[in-house]
N, C-alpha and C positions, 0 to 999 in steps of 0.2 A: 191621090191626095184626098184625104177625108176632111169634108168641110162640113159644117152644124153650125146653125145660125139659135140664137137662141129666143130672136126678136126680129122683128119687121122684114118675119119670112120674103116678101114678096116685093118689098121695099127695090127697086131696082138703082133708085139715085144711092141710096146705101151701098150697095154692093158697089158699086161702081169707085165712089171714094174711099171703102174700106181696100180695095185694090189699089187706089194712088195712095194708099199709107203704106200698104203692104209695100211695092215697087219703092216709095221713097227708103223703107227701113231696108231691104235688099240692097239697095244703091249706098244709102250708109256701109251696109256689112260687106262689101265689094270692098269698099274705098277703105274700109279697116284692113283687110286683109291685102291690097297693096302698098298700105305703108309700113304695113306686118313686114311684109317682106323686103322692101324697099332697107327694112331698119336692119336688116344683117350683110347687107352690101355697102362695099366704102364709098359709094358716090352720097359722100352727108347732102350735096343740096338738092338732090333727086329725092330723097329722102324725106327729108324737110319740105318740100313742095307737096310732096302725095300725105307729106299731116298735117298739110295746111286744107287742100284738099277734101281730108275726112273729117277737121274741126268746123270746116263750113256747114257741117251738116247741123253742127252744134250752137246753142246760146255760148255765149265767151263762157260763163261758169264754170261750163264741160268742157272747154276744149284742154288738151294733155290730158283728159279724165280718164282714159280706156286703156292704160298702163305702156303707153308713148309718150316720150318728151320729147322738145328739138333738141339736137344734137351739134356740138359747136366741135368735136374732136371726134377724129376716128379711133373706132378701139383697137382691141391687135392684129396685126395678118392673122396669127391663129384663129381668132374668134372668127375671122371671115374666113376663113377655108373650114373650119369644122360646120359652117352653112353652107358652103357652096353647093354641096350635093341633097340637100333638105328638099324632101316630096315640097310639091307647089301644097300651101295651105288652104283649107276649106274656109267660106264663110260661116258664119254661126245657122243655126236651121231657127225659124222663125216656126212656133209652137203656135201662138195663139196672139188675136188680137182684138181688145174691149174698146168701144167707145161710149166716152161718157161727157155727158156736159156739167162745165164744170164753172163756177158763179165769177171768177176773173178772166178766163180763157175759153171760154166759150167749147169749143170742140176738143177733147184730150182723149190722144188715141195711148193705149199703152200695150206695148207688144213683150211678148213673152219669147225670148231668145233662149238657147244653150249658150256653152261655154265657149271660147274663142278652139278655133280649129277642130270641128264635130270630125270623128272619124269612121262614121256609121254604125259603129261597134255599140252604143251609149245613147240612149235618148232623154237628158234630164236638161231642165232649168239652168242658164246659168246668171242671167241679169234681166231685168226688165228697161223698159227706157218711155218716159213718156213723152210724145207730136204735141206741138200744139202750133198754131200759126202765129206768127213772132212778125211784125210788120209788112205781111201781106206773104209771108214763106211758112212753108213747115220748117221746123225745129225740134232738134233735141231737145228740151228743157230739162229732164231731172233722168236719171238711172238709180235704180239699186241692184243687187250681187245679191242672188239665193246663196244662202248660207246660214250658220246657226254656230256663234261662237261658244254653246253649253254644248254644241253638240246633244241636243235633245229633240229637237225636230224643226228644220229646214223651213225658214221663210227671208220675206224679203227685207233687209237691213242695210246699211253704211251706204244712205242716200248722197248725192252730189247732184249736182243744178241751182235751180232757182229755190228759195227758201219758200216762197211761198204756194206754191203748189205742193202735193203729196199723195199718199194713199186716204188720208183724211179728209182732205179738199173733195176727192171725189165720192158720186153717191150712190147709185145703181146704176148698171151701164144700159144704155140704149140699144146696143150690139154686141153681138163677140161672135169672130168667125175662129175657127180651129180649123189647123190643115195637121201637123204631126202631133202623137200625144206621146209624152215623153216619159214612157210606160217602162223605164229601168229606175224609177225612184220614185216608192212611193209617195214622197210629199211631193212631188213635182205632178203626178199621177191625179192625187188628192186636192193639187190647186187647180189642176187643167179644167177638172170635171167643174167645178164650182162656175156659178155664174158671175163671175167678177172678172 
């Protein structure tokens, strides 16, 4: 694992909560990828429980955000047998993570994820999601999806969460740790290195 701190090299209370952001957003992308799977099996309330589950991790804004709805009908025997034999799916790889203070929320971690189900094969960008502490919890508050609808070069757009936090809200970060750099895209390459 390749780690590079950018600030408060020696900082050890640092280090220590950028790991319980790290471990929270892993336990989010755990809980994604059980209800990933949960959602091509007929038992709809098993289902529905493991995305109630992974919306706990969420403000209400986000939750069904992450391309899950609950489910009140099953779909066809086909559609669940052409899964039955589907490899177990991967969590997302967690790239990089900034912390910034920010003038309503005090503490805003934002972690630099891949796309849903990494296959090793690929190391790019796929959504970002920014912590912040929501009545005494970490929270999802906001995500964006790396992408670029000119198809001219890749950045981060079509926000969902809270309105009032963003990329604008925050200012320079305090921190950023890097563990994978997601060196098959070059705009993904070109945001990792950046101090932000």
């Amino acid at each position: 694992m390749n780690i590079t701190r950018s600030k408060n090299l020696n900082n050890q209370n640092n280090l220590k909560i950028m790991e319980t952001i790290k471990t929270f957003i892993q336990n989010f992308l755990q809980a994604e990828v059980i209800a990933s799977e949960a959602s091509v099996k007929p038992n709809l309330e098993d289902y529905n429980q493991k995305l109630e589950i992974m919306n706990s991790f969420c403000v209400p804004e986000l939750h069904n955000k992450f391309g899950m709805i609950p489910l009140t009908e099953p779909d066809s025997d086909e559609f669940y047998e052409r899964w039955a034999k589907a490899k177990p799916r991967n969590p997302r790889d967690v790239y990089k993570i900034s912390h910034y203070e920010e003038k309503n929320y005090g503490d805003v971690y934002v972690a630099y994820v891949s796309g849903k189900n990494p296959s090793g094969m690929f190391s790019l960008y796929g959504e970002c999601v920014f912590v912040a502490t929501i009545n005494g919890a970490l929270k999802i508050v906001k995500n964006y999806t790396f992408g670029d609808d000119m198809l001219i070069k890749k950045k981060f757009e079509t926000p969902q969460g809270l309105a009032d936090i963003s990329f604008e809200t925050l200012q320079t970060p305090i921190s950023i740790e890097r563990y994978l750099k997601p060196e098959d895209d070059d705009d993904s390459m070109e945001h990792y290195e950046m101090d932000i």
